[in-house]
C-alpha positions in Angstrom: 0.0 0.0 0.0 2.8 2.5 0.7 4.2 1.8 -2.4 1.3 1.7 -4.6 0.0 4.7 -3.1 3.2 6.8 -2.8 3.5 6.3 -6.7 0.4 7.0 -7.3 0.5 10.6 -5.4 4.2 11.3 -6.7 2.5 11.0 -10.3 -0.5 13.5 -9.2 2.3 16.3 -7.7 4.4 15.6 -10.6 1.0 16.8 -13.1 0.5 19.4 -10.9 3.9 20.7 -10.9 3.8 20.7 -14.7 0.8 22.6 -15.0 2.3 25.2 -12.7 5.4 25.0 -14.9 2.8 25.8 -18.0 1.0 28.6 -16.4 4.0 30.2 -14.7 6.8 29.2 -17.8 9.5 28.5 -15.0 10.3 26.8 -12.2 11.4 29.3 -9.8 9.1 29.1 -7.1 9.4 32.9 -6.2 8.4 33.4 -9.9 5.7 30.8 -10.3 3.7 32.7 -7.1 4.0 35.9 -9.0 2.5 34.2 -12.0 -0.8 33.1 -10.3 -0.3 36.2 -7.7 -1.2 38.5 -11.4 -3.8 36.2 -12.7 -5.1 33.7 -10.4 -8.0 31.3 -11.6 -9.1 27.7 -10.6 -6.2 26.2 -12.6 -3.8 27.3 -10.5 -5.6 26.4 -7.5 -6.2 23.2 -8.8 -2.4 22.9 -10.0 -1.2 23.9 -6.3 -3.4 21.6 -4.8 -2.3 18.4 -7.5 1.4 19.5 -6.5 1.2 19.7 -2.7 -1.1 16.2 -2.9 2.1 13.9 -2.4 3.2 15.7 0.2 0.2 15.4 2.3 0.0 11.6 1.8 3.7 11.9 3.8 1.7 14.0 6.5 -0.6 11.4 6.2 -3.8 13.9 5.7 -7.4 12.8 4.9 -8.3 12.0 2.6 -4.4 10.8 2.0 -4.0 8.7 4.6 -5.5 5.2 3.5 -2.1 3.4 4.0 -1.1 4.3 7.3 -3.2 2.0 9.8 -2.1 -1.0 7.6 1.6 0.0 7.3 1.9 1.3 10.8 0.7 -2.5 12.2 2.2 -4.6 9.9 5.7 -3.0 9.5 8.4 -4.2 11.9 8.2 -1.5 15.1 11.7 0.2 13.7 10.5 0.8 10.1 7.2 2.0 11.4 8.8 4.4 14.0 10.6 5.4 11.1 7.7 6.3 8.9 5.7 7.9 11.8 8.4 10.3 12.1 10.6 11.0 10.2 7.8 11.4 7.2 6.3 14.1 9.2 8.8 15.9 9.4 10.1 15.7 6.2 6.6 16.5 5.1 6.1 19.6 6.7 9.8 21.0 5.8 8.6 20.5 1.9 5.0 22.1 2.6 6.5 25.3 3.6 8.7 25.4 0.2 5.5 24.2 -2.0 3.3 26.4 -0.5 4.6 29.6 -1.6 3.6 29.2 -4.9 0.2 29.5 -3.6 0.9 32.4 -1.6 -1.8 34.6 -3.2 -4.3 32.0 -4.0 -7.1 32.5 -1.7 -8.8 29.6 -1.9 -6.2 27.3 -0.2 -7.1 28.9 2.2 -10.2 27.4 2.5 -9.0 23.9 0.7 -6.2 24.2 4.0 -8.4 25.1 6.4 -11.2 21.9 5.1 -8.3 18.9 5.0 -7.3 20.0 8.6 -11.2 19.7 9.8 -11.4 16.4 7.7 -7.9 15.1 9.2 -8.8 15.9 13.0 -12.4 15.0 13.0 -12.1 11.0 11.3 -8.5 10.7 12.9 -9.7 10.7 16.7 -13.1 9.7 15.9 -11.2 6.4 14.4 -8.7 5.7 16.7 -11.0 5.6 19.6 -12.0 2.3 18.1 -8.8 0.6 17.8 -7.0 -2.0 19.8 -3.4 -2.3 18.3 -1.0 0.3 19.6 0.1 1.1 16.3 -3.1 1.5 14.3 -4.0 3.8 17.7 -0.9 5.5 16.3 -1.1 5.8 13.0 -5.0 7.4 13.1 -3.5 9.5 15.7 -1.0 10.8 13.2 -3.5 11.5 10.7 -5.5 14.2 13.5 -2.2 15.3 14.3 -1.4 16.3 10.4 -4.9 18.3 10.7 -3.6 20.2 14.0 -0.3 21.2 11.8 -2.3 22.0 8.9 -3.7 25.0 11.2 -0.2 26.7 11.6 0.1 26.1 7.7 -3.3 27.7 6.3 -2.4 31.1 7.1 0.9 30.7 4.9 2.6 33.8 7.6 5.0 33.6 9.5 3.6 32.8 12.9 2.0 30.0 11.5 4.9 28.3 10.2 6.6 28.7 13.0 3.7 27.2 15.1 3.7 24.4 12.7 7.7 23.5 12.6 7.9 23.7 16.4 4.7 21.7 17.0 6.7 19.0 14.2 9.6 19.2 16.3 7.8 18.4 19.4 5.4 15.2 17.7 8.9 13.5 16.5 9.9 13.5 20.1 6.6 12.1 21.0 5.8 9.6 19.0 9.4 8.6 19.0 8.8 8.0 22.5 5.7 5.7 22.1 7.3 3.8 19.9 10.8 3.6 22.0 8.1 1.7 24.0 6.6 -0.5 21.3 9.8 -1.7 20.5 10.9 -2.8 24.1 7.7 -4.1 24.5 7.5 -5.8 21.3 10.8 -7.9 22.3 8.3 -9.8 24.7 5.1 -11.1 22.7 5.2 -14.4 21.1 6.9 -14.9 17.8 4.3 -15.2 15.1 4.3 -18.3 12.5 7.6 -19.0 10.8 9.7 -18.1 13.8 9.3 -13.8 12.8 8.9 -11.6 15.5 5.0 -10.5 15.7 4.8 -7.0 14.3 1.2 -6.5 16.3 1.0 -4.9 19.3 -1.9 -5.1 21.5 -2.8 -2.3 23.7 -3.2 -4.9 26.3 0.6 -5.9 26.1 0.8 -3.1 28.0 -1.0 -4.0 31.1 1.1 -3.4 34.2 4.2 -1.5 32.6 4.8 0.8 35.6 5.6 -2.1 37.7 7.2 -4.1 34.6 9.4 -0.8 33.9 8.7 2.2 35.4 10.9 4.2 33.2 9.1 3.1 29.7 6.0 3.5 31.0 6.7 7.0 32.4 7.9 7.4 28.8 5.1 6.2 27.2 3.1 9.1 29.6 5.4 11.9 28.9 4.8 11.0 24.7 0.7 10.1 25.1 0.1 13.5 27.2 1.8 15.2 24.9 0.1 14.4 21.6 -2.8 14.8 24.0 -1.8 18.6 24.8 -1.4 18.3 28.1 1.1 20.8 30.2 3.9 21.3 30.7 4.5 19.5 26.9 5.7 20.5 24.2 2.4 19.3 22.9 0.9 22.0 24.9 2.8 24.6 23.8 2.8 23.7 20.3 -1.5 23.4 20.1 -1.4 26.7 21.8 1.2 28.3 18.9 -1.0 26.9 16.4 -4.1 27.6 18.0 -3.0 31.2 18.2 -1.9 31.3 14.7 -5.1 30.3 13.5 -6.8 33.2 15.6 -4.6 35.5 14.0 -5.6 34.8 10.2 -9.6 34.9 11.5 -10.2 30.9 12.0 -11.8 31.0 15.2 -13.8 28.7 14.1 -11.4 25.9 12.9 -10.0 26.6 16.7 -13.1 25.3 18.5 -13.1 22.1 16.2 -9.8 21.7 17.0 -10.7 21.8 20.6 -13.5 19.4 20.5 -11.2 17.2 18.6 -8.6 17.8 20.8 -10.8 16.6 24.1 -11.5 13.2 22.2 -8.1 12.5 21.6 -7.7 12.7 25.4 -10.0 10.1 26.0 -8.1 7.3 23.9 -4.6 8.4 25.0 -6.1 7.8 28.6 -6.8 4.4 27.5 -3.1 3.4 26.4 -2.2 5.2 29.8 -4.9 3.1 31.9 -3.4 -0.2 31.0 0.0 1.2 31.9 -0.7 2.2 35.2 -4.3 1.0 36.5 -3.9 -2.7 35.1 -1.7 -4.9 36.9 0.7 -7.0 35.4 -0.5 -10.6 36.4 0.4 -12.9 33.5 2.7 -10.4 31.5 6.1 -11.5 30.8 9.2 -9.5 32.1 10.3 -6.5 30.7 14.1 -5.4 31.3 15.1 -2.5 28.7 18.8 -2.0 28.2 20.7 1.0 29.2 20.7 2.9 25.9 16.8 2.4 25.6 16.3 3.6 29.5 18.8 6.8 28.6 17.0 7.4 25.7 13.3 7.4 27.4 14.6 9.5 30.3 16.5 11.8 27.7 13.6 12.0 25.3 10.9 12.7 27.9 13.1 15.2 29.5 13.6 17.4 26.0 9.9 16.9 25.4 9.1 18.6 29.0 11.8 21.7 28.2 10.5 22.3 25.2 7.5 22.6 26.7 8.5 25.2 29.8 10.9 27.1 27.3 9.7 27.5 24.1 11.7 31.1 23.8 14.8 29.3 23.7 13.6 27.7 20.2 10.4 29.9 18.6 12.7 32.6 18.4 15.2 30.9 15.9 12.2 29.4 14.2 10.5 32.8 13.7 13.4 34.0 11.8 14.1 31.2 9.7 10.5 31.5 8.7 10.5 34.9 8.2 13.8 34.4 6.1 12.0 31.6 4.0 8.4 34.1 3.4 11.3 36.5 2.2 13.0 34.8 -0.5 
């Protein structure tokens, strides 16, 4: 599926980018937004919309996001770490470049500002449902692509900056859920043919503070902060978005955000429940190395500052973003 799929979008930004290329006759970005900047129509909202369409299927945005519950749950916990984060990211840094060509096209706006609804409402409304971690995960991911989405619709300054901080803090955070899936993962039976199983039931869980207090303060630190909860970076970052969207007149996208936001809660507070309110009777031990124990405490930590100091990094993000809206 992530194959076929990927193809299949790379092919659809690849159109897009040539009709932008036809209208604009270059490919300078700068010049391309000046193009439909002095005579925008519904071709070049269309083209910037078929251009930025593979990018959202790395975000993992509705209606984009039809491979990641499969991928997430049947790719070895490493690989789907990898794609859970590292896609993000990598996503967002090339929606920041591609969406300056629609600088002065209105309408994406709206198109924006209609994905991110999309993305947030089925995202939480589907992972409430789930029982495999990583599904959980992956339909988690596709809400959170929504929330970034709000920092993006704007295309200003504060928004990006909202957006790449809020990235920087859901790489930390899912990276610690699946630093957990991966420790946990060691433990489960081995499936047929002697392969470690790839599925991960929520109830593997059960009784991790007592199996290993540190991974399942871990798993806390990462869960409360996709959730928003203080002192976060996850809090932080909702509130930069959230206040970017303000800014460019969405109030209403902010109060479905905030609904959205409130379900999440309740199926991160599942994960949480059979860490610590389940005991561990019939689990089988759990004993992390050093590195994976340095790296929970470490992660969780740098999740918490960015949290309580955001000034020591929004600054530096601000200008870079203001740099990028200049050139």
């Amino acid at each position: 599926k992530y194959f076929i799929y990927g193809a299949t979008t790379s092919a659809v930004s690849l159109y897009g980018m040539t009709i932008l290329y036809g209208l604009a006759g270059t490919t300078s970005i700068p010049a391309i937004a000046a193009a439909l900047g002095a005579a925008p129509s519904t071709l070049a909202l269309a083209a910037v919309v078929l251009a930025i369409t593979g990018v959202l299927f790395k975000l993992a945005v509705f209606p984009f996001h039809f491979w990641a519950p499969d991928v997430y749950q049947v790719s070895t916990h490493g690989a789907a770490a990898f794609i859970a984060a590292t896609s993000k990211v990598g996503a967002v840094a090339a929606l920041l470049r591609l969406l300056l060509v629609g600088a002065d096209v209105e309408q994406l706006y709206w198109v924006l500002g209609g994905l991110a609804v999309l993305s947030m409402t089925f995202g939480n409304l589907a992972a409430i449902a789930q029982k495999d971690l990583k599904r959980l995960l992956a339909y988690s991911g596709v809400a959170q692509g929504g929330y970034i989405l709000l920092g993006l619709m704007g295309q200003d300054s504060a928004g990006y900056t909202a957006a790449t901080y809020y990235t920087i803090g859901y790489l930390a955070m899912v990276l610690l859920c699946f630093l957990v899936i991966v420790e946990v993962g060691r433990t489960l039976p081995e499936s047929e043919g002697g392969r470690p199983s790839n599925v991960l039931p929520i109830s593997a869980l059960d009784g991790l503070h007592q199996r290993s207090p540190v991974l399942a303060l871990a798993l806390l630190v990462g869960l409360l902060g996709m959730a928003g909860v203080p002192p976060t970076a996850g809090f932080t970052g909702k509130w930069l978005l959230f206040k970017a969207a303000i800014e460019v007149e969405a109030f209403w996208l902010v109060l479905i955000a905030g609904i959205n936001n409130t379900i999440a809660i309740y199926y991160y507070l599942i994960v949480v429940k059979a860490a610590y309110v389940h005991g561990a009777e019939g689990q089988p031990r759990l004993e992390p190395g050093l590195m994976a124990k340095m790296a929970g405490v470490g992660v969780s930590l740098a999740v918490v500052f960015l949290g309580v100091f955001p000034q020591w990094v929004v600054p530096a993000l601000d200008r870079a973003m203001n740099a990028l809206l200049g050139g």
